[in-house]
One Martini backbone bead per residue (centre of mass of N, CA, C, O) as a GRO file, in nm:
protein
  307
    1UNK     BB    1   2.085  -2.154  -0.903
    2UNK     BB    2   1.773  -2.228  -0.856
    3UNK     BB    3   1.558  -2.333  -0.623
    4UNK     BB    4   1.413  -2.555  -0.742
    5UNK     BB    5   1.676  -2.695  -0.776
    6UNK     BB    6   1.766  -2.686  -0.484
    7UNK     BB    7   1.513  -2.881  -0.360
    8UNK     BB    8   1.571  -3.106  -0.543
    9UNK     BB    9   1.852  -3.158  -0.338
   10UNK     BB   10   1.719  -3.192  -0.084
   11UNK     BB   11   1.561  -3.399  -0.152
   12UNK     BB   12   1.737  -3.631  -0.258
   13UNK     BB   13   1.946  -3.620   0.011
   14UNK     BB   14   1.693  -3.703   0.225
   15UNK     BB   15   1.621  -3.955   0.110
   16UNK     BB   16   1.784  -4.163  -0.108
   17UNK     BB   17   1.545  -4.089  -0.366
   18UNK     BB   18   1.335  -4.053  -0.678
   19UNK     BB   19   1.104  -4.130  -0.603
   20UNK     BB   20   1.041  -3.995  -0.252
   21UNK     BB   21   1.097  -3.704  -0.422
   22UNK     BB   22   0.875  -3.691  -0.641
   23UNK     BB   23   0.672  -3.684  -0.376
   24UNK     BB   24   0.769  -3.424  -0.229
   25UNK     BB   25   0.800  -3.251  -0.533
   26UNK     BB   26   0.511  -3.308  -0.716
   27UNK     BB   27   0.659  -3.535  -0.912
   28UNK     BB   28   0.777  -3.739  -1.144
   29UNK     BB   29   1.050  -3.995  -1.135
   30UNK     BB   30   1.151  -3.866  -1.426
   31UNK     BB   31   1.201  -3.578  -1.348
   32UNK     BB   32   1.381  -3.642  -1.080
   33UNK     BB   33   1.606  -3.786  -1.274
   34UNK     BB   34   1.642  -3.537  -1.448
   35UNK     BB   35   1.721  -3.339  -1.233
   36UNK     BB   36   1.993  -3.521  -1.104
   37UNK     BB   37   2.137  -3.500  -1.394
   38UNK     BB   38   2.162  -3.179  -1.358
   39UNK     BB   39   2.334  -3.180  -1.066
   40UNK     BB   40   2.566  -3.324  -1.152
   41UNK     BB   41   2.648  -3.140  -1.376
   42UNK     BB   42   2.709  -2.905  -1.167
   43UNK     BB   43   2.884  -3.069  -0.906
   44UNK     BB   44   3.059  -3.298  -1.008
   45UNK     BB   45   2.855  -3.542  -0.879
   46UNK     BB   46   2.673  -3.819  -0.818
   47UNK     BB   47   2.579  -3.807  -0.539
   48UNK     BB   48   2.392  -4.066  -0.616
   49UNK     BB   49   2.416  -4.452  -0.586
   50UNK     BB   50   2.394  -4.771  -0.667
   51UNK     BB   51   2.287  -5.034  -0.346
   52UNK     BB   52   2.126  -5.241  -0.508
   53UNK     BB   53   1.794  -5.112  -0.468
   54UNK     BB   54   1.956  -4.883  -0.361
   55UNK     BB   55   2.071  -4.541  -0.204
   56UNK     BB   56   2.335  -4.363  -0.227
   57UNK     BB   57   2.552  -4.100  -0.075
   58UNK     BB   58   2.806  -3.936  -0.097
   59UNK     BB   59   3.034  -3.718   0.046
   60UNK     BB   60   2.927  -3.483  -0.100
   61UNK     BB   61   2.622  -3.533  -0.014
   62UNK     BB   62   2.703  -3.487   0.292
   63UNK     BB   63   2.796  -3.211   0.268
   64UNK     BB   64   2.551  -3.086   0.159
   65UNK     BB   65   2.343  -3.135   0.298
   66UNK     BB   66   2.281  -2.933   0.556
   67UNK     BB   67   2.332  -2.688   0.375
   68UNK     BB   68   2.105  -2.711   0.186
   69UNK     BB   69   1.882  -2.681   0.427
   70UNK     BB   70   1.984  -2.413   0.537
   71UNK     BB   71   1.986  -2.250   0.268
   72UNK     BB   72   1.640  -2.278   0.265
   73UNK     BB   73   1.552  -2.183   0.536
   74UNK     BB   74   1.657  -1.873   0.458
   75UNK     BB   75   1.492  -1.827   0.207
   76UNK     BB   76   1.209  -1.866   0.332
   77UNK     BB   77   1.239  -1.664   0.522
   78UNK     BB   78   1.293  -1.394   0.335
   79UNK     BB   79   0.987  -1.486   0.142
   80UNK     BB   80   0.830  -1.507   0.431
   81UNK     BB   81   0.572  -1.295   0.568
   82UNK     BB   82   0.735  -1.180   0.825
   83UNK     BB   83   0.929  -1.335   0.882
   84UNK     BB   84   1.117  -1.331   1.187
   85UNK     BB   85   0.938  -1.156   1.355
   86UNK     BB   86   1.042  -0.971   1.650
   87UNK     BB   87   0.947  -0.739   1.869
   88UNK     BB   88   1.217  -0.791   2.099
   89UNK     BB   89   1.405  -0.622   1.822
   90UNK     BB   90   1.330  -0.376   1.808
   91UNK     BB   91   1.451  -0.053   1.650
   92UNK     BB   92   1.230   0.210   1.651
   93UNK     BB   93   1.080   0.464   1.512
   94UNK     BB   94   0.716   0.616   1.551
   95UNK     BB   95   0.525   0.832   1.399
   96UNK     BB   96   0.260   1.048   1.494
   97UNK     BB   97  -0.043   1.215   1.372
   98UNK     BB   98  -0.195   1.403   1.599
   99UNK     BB   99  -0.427   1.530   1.851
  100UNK     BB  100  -0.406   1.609   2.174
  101UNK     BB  101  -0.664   1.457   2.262
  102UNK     BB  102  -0.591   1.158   2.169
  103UNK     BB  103  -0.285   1.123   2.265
  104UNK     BB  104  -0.368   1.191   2.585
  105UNK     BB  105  -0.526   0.900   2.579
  106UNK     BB  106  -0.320   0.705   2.417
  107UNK     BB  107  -0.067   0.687   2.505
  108UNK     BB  108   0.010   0.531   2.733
  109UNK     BB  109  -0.134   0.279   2.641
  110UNK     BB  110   0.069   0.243   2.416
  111UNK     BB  111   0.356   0.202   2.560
  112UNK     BB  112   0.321  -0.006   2.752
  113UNK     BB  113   0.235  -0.224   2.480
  114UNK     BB  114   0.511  -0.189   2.337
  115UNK     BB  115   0.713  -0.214   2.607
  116UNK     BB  116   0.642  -0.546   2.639
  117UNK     BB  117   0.758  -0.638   2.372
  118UNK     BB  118   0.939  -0.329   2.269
  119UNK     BB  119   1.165  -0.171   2.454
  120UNK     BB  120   1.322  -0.024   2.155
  121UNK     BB  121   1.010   0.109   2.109
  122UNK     BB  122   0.926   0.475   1.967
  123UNK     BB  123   0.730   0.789   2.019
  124UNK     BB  124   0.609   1.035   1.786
  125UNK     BB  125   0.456   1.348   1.827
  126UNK     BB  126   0.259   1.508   1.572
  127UNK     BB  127   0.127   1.769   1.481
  128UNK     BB  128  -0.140   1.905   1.241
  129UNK     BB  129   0.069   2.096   1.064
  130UNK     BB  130   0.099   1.873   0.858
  131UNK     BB  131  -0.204   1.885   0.723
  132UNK     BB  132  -0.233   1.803   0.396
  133UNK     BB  133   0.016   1.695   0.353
  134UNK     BB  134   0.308   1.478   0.220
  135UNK     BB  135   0.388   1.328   0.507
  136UNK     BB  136   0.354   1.012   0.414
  137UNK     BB  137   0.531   1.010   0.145
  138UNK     BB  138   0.793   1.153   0.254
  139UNK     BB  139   0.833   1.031   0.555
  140UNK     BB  140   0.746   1.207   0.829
  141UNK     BB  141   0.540   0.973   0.849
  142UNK     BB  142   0.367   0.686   0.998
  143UNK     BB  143   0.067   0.813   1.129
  144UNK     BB  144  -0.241   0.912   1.072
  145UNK     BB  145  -0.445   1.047   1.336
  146UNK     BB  146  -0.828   1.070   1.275
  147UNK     BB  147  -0.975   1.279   1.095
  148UNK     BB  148  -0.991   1.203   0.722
  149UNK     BB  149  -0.804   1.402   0.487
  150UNK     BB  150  -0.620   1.507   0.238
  151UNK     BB  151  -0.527   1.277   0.074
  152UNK     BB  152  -0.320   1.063  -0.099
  153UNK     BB  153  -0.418   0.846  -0.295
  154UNK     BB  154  -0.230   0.568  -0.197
  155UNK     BB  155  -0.313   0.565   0.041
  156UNK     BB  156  -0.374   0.423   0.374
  157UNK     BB  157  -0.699   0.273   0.536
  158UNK     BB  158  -0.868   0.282   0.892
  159UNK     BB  159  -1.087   0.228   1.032
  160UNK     BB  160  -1.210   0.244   1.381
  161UNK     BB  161  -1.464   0.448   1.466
  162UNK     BB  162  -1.713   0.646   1.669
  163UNK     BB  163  -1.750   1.003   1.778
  164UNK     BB  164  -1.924   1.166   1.989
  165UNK     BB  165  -2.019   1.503   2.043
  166UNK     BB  166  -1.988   1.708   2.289
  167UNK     BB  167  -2.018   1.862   2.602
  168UNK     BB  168  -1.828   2.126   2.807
  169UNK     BB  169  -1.803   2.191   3.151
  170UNK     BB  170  -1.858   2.319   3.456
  171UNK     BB  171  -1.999   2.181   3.717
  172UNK     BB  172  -2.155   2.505   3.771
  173UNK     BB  173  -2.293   2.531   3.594
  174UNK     BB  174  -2.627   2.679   3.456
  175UNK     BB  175  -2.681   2.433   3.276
  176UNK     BB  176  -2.720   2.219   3.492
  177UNK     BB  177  -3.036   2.383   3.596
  178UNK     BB  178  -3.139   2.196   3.331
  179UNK     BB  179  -3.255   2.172   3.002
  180UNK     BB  180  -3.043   2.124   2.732
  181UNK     BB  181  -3.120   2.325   2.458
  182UNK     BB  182  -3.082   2.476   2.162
  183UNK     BB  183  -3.111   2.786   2.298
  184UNK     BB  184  -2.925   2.771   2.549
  185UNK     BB  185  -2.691   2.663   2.436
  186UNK     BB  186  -2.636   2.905   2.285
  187UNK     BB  187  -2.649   3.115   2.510
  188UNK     BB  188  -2.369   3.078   2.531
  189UNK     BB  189  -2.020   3.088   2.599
  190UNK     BB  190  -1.765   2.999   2.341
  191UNK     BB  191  -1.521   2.753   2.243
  192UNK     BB  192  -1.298   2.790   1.991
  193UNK     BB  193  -1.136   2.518   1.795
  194UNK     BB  194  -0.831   2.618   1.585
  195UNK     BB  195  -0.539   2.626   1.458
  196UNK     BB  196  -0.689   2.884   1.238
  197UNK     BB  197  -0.881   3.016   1.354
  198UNK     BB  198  -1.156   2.912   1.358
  199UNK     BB  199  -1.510   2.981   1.433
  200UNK     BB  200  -1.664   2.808   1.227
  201UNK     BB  201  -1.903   2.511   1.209
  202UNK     BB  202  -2.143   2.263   1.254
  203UNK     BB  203  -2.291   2.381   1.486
  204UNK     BB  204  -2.359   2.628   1.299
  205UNK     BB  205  -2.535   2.507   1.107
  206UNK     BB  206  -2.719   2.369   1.344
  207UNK     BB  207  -2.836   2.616   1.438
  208UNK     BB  208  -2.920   2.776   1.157
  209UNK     BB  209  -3.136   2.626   1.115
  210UNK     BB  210  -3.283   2.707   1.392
  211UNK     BB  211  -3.222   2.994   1.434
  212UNK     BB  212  -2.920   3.050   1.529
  213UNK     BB  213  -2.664   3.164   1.776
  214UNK     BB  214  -2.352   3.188   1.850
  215UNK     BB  215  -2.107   3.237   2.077
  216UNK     BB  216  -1.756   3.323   2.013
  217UNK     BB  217  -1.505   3.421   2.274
  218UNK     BB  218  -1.294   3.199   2.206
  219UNK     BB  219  -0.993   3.086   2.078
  220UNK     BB  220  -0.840   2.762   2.049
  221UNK     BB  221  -0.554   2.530   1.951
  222UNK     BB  222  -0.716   2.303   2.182
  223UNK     BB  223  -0.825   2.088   2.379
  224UNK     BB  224  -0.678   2.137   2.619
  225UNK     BB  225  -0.710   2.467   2.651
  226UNK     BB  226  -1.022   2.420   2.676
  227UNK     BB  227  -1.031   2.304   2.922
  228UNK     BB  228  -0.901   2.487   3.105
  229UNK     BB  229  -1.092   2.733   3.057
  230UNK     BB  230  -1.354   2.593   3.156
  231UNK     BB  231  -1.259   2.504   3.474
  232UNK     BB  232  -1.232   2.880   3.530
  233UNK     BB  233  -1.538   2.918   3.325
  234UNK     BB  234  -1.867   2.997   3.121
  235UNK     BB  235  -1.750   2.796   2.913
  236UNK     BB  236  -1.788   2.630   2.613
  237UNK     BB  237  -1.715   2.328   2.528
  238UNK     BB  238  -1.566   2.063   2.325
  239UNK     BB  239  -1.580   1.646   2.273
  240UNK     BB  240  -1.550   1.352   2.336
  241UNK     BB  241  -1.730   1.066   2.396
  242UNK     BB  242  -1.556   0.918   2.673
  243UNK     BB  243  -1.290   1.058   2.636
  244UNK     BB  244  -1.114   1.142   2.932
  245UNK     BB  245  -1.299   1.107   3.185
  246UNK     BB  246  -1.121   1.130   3.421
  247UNK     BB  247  -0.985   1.391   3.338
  248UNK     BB  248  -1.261   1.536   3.373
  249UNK     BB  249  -1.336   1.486   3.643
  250UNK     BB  250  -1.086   1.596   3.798
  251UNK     BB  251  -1.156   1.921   3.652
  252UNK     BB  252  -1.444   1.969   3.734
  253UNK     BB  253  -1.635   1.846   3.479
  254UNK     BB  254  -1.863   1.844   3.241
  255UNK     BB  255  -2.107   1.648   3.028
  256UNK     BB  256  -2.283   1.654   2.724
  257UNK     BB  257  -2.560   1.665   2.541
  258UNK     BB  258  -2.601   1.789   2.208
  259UNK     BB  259  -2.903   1.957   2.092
  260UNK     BB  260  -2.858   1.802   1.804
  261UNK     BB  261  -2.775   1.692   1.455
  262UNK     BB  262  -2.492   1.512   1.473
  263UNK     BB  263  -2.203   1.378   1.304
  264UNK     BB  264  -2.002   1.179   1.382
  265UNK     BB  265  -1.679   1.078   1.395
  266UNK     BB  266  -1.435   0.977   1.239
  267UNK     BB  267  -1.189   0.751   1.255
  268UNK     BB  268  -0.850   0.704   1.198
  269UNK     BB  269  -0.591   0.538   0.954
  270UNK     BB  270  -0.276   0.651   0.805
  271UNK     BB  271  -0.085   0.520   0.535
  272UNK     BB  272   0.190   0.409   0.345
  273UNK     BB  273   0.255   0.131   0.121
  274UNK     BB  274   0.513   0.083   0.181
  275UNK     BB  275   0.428  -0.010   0.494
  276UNK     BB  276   0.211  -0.220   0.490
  277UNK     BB  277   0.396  -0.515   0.507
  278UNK     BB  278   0.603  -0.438   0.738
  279UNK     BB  279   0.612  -0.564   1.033
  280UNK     BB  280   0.655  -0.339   1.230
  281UNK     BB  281   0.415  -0.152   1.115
  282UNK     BB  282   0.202  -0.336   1.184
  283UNK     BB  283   0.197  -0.362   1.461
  284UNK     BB  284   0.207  -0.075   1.535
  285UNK     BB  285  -0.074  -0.032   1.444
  286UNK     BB  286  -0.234  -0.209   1.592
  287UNK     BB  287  -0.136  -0.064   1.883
  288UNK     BB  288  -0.293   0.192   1.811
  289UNK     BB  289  -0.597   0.083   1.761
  290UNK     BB  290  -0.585  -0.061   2.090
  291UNK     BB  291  -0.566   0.248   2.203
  292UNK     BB  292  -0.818   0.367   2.133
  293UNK     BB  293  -1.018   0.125   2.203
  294UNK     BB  294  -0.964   0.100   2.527
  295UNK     BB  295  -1.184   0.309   2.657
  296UNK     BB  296  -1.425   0.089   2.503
  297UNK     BB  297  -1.394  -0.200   2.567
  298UNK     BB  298  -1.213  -0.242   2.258
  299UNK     BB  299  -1.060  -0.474   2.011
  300UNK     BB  300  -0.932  -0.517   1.751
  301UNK     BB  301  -0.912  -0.663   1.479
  302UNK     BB  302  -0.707  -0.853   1.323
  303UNK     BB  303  -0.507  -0.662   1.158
  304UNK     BB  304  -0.572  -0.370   0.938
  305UNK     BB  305  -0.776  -0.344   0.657
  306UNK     BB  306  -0.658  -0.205   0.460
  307UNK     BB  307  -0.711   0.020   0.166
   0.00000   0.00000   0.00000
């Protein structure tokens, strides 16, 4: 028995008129007759019978009204975007792939925010370590967080913000003894930041505009580890705009504007097409989005707007 065959057999069950079912199931009351004769004969049963003006229902049909009105309500769940979900049965681990700047500023905030709803959906945090390779296809990551590069076509996408680049050293730095030029600016000695140990980035180009050239004195793999080792040498190292402020000010940092002309960093959110209409991956990726603007005292537009 198709559906709409079950709509028709609840709405003439609940009505007990042809006339008033074919009004509820927008068709005409000729098309109703003829699909209640296509009902009697699936069910082996009159269903509904002439008493006097109107209908009555036999009690096989008092028998079937409820169940069928329940198993259309089931049906209805089963095939409505999202229906019946509710975070506060959720249970679920979901992956999420970010550098440890981003994380560290947002884990906190995202924990609170899911665990207020969903105390039984946790979260784990993988570096970047497998960023480029086909970790959201393969289905080992379920969101990549941060500058998004090197996706595979079908992958979906969020932009999120724009974060301007600064500078940051210890308090104490003599860059803060002036105005910070980009002569000044670059005669510092440097921390570059980078998983691959690469030295030369952005920066180094936008200096070289100006025939300029710093010193990377030394390499380290982490945002975290470049504010440690800033906030106990004259090392310059950079960060995100607005960012970890209270930590930054906490480890004895200040932070500056970078006296060249940078490109914000675009920051974004990906995930695979698979998990798009998912309802408790679209939840997760919502507050993973309300956790990332939170520093900015601004909120996501409802929805995911994934392309």
């Amino acid at each position: 028995m198709d559906l709409n065959l079950l709509r028709a057999l609840d709405a003439l069950l609940q009505e007990n008129s042809v006339t008033r079912a074919a009004e509820r199931l927008g068709t005409s009351p000729a098309a109703a007759s003829r699909t209640l004769a296509r009902l009697r004969r699936a069910v082996g049963d009159p269903l509904l019978v002439r008493a006097g003006q109107g209908m009555v229902p036999t009690p096989r049909a008092l028998e079937l009204r409820d169940e069928v009105s329940a198993l259309l309500r089931g049906c209805d769940n089963v095939l409505r975007p999202g229906a019946g979900f509710d975070a506060v049965h959720l249970q679920r681990t979901f992956t999420v792939q970010a550098t440890d700047l981003l994380l560290t500023g947002l884990a906190g905030t995202l924990t609170d925010r899911i665990h207020a709803e969903a105390p039984h959906v946790d979260v784990v945090f993988l570096p970047e370590a497998i960023e480029g390779g086909p970790a959201l296809r393969q289905g080992l990551v379920d969101v990549e967080l941060g500058v998004l590069g090197h996706l595979d076509p079908e992958i979906r996408t969020r932009q999120l913000t724009e974060m301007p680049l600064v500078g940051i050293a210890r308090s104490g730095h003599s860059l803060f003894d002036g105005r910070i030029t980009a002569r000044r600016f670059a005669a510092a000695d440097h921390i570059g930041i980078s998983r691959l140990g690469k030295r030369l980035g952005p920066i180094d180009n936008a200096l070289a505009e100006r025939g300029l050239r710093r010193r990377i004195s030394v390499v380290v793999p982490s945002h975290t580890s470049a504010m440690m080792l800033a906030r106990t040498t004259d090392l310059v190292a950079l960060t995100l705009d607005g960012w970890l402020s209270d930590t930054i000010s906490a480890l004895g940092l200040r932070t500056f504007p970078v006296p060249l002309d940078l490109a914000p960093l675009e920051l974004g959110m990906a995930w695979h097409p698979r998990n798009s209409t998912d309802p408790g991956h679209r939840w997760f990726r919502d507050h993973l989005a309300a956790a990332v603007l939170a520093p900015f005292g601004t909120e996501p537009a409802p929805g995911d707007g994934g392309s």
